[in-house]
C-alpha positions as CSV (number, residue, x, y, z in Angstrom):
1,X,102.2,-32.4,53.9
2,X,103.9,-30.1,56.4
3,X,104.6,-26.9,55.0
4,X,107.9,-26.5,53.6
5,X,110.0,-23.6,53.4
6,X,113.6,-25.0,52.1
7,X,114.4,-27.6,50.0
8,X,118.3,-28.3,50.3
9,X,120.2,-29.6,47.2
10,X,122.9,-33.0,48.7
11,X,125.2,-35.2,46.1
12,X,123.8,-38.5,46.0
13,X,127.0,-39.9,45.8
14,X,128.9,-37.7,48.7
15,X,129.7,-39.9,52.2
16,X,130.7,-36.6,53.7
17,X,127.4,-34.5,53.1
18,X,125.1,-36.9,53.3
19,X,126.8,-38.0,57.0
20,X,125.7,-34.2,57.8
21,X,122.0,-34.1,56.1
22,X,120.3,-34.9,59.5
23,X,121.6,-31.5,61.6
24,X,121.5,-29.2,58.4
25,X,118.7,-27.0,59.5
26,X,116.4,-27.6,56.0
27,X,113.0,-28.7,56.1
28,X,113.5,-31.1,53.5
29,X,116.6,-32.1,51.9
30,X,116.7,-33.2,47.7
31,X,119.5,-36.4,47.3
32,X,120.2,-35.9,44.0
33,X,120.7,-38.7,41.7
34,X,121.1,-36.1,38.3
35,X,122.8,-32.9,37.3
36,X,125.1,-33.3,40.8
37,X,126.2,-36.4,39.9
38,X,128.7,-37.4,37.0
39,X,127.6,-40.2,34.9
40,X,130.4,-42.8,35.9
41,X,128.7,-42.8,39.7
42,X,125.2,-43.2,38.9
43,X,124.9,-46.8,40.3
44,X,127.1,-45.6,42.9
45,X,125.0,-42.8,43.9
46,X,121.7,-44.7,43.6
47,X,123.0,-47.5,46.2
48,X,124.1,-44.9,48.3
49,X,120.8,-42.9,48.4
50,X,118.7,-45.9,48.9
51,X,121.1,-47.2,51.5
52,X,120.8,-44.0,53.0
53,X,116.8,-43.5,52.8
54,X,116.7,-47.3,54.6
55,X,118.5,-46.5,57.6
56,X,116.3,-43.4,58.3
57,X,112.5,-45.0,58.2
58,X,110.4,-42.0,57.9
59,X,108.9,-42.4,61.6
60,X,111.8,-40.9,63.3
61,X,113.1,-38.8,60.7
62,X,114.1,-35.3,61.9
63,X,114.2,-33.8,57.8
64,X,112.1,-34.7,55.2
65,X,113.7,-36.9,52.4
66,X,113.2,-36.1,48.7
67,X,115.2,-37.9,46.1
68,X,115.7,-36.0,42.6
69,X,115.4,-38.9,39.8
70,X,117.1,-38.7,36.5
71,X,114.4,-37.8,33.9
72,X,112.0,-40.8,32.8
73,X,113.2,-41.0,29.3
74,X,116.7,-41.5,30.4
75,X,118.7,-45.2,30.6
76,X,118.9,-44.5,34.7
77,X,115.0,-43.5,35.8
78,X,114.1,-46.8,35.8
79,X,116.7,-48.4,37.5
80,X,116.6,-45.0,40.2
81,X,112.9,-45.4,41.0
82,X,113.1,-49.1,41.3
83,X,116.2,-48.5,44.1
84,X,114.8,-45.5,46.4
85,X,111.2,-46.3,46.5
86,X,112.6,-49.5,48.4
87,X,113.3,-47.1,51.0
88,X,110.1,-44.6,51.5
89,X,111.5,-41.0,50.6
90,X,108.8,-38.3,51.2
91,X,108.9,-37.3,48.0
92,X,110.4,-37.2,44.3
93,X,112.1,-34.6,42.4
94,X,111.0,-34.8,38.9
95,X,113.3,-32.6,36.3
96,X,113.0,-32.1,32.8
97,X,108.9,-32.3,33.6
98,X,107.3,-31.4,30.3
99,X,104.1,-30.8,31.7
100,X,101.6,-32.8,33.7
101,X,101.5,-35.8,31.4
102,X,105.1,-36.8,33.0
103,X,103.8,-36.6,36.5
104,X,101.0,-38.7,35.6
105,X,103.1,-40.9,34.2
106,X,105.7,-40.5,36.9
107,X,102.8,-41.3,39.5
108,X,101.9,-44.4,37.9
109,X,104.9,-46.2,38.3
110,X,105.1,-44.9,41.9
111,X,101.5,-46.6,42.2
112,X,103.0,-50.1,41.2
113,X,106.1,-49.5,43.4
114,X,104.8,-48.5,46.4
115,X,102.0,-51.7,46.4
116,X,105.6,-53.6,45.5
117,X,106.7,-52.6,48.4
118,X,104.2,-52.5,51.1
119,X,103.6,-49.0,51.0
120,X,100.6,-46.9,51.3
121,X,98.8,-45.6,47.9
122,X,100.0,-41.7,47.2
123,X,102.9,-42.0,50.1
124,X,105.6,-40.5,48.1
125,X,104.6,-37.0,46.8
126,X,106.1,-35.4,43.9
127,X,107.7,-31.7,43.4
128,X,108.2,-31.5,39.4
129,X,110.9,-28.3,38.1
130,X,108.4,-27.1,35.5
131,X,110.3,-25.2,33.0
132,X,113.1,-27.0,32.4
133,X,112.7,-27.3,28.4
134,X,111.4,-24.8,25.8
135,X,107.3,-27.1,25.6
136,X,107.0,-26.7,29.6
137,X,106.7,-23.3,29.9
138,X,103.3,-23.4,27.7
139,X,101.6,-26.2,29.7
140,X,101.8,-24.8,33.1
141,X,98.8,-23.9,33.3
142,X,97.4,-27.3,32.4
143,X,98.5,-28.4,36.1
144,X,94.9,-27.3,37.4
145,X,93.1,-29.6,35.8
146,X,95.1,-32.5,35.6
147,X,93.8,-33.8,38.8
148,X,97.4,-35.2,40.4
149,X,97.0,-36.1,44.0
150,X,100.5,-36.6,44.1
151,X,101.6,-32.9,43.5
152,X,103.0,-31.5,46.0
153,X,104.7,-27.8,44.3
154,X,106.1,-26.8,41.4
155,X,109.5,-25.1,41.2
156,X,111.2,-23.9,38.1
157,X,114.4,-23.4,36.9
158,X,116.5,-21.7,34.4
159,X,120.1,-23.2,33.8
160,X,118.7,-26.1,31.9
161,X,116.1,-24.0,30.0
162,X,118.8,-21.4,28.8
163,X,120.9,-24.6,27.8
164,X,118.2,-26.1,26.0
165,X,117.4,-22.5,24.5
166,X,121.2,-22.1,23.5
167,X,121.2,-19.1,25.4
168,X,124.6,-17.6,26.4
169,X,123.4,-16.5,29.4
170,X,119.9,-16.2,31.3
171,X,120.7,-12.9,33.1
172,X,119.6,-9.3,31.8
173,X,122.3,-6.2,31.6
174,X,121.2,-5.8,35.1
175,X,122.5,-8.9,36.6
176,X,118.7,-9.9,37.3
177,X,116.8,-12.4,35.4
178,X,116.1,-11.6,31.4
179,X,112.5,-11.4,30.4
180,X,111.8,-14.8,29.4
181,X,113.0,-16.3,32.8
182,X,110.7,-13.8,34.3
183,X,108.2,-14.8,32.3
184,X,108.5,-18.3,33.0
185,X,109.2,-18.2,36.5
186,X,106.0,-15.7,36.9
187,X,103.9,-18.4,35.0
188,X,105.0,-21.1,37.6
189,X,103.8,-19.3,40.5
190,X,100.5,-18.8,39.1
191,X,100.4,-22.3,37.8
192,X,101.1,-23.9,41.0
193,X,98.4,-21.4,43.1
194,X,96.1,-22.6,40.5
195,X,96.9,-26.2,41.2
196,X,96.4,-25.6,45.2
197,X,100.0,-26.2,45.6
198,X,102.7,-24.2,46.9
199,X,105.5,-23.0,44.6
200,X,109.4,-23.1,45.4
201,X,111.6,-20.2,43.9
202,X,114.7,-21.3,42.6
203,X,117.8,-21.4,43.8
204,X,120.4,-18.3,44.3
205,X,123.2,-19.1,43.3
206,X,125.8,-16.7,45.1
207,X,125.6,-18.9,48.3
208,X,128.1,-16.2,49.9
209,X,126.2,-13.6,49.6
210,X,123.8,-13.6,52.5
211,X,122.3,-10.2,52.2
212,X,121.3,-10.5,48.5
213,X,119.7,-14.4,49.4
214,X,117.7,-12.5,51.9
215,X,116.4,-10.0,49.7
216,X,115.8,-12.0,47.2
217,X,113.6,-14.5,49.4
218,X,111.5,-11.5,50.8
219,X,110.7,-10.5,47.3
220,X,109.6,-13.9,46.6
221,X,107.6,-14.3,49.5
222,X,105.9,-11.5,49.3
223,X,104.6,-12.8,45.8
224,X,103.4,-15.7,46.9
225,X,106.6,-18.2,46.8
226,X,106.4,-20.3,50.1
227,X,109.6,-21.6,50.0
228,X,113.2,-21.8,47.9
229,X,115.4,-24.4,47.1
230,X,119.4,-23.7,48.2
231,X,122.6,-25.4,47.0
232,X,124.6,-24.8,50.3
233,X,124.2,-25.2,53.9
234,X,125.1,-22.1,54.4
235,X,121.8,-21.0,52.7
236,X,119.1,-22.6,55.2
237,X,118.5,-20.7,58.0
238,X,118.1,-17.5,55.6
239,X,115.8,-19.0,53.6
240,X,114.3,-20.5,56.6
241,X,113.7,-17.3,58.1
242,X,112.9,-15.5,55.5
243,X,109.8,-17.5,54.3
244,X,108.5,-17.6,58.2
245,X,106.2,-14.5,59.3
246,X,107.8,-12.3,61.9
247,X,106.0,-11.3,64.9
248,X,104.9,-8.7,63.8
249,X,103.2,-10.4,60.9
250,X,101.6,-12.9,63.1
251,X,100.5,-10.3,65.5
252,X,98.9,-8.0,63.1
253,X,97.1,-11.3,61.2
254,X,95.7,-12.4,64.7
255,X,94.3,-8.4,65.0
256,X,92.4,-8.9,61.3
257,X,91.1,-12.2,62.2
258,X,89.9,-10.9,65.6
259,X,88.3,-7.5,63.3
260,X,86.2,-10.1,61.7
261,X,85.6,-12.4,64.1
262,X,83.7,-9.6,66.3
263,X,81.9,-8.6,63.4
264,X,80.8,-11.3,61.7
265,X,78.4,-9.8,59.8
266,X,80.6,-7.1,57.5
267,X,82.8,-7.6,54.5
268,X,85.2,-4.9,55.8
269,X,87.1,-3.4,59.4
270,X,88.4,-0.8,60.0
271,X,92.3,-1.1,61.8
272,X,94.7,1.7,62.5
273,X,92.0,4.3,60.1
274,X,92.6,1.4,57.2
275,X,90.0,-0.6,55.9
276,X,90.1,-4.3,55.3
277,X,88.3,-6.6,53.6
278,X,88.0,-10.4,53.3
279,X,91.3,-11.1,50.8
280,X,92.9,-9.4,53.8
281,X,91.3,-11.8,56.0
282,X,92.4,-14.6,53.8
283,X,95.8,-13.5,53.9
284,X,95.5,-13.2,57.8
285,X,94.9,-16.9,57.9
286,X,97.5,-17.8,55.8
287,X,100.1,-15.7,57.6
288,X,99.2,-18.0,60.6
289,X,98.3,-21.0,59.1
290,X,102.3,-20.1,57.6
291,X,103.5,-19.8,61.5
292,X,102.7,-23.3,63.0
């Protein structure tokens, strides 16, 4: 999968931004079928997704396609999945994930859809939000051994874990996130670089406030997010460029590969009267790996 830096939230059942989701700057953009969509347009929403995912074949498709589902043990998941994989999105949102027994059982019915349809085994990936109710949290780290080929991230959320929690609010006296949410969304980062996947911050929700997105995405990045979900247009080309390496990065990660590379023989180089060693050159890679 091409690496992906921003993940752009679209109402499944909005003519007016989905007519805009081709030139909206995202690397992949999530038609959502659940929360953003109000029960009495649910079929609505589904045909116009699946419409919608049919007239873009994924050949010439300038933006990845993701489709977030309604969870599997509602009245609509069956009806959604049967709709959209008619029509080849790149991926699946899966919410309310209580661990990696969902995806599994998520992946399963992709298996039978996609030979339904004349699509390749494993061509629709999945990106589940891990800790969206109080048992997720706990089973995060049961994603590394559960051996699915589909995974493609894990992200996490809060709103519907507070909500679930009957939490009045999931922000400390600070205005940042409480404990537990750090807790939880610390635990997803891990979980997902134990998996071999990349994990997705959440989203910010402020989608005026520019600087603080900014911040907040260099902060995540530099813990090991790769990417971030947003809820607004507006959003995308901060995320965007926040989660790419600058020049400088890439220039300083081509000097630590070229350390090691003349000196092929050492577990350390010395750069600037700094010594490096090979996580350094791991990171190096990355950094560029990160920049095509």
């Amino acid at each position: 999968m091409t690496a992906l830096r921003s993940f752009l939230f679209i109402p499944g059942d909005s003519a007016k931004k989905l007519a805009k989701v081709d030139d909206c700057g995202a690397d992949a953009v999530i038609l959502d079928l659940e929360d953003a969509v109000a029960i009495a347009n649910k079929s609505v929403a589904r045909e116009m997704v699946t419409a919608f995912l049919k007239e873009r074949p994924r050949a010439g498709r300038t933006v990845q396609l993701w489709v977030r589902i309604n969870p599997l043990d509602t009245e609509w998941a069956v009806d959604d999945l049967a709709a959209i994989v008619a029509g080849d999105p790149d991926g699946i949102m899966q919410p309310k994930t209580n661990g990696p027994e969902d995806v599994r059982t998520l992946s399963t019915q992709l298996d039978r859809l996609e030979a339904a349809n004349g699509l390749p085994a494993g061509d629709i990936r999945i990106l589940p939000v891990a800790t969206e109710t109080p048992i997720a949290p706990f089973r995060l780290g049961d994603f590394a051994q559960a051996g699915l080929t589909r995974l493609a991230g894990l992200t996490w959320g809060a709103e519907d874990l507070s909500a679930a929690m009957g939490a009045s609010t999931n922000l400390g006296p600070d205005g940042h996130w409480a404990f537990t949410y750090q807790l939880v969304r610390s635990l997803t980062l891990m979980a997902a670089h134990a998996s071999g996947v990349p994990a997705f911050e959440t989203l910010y929700v402020d989608f005026r406030d520019d600087d603080g997105l900014r911040s907040s995405c260099r902060a995540a990045r530099a813990e090991g997010f790769a990417g971030r979900i947003a809820i607004h247009p507006a959003q995308v080309a901060a995320i965007n460029e926040s989660f790419s390496p600058s020049d400088d990065e890439i220039a300083f990660a081509r000097r630590v590969i070229a350390a090691f590379e003349a000196e092929p023989a050492v577990g350390t180089v010395g750069i600037d009267g700094k010594m490096y060693d090979i996580p350094h050159l791991k990171a190096a890679r990355r950094t560029l790996e990160s920049a095509l």
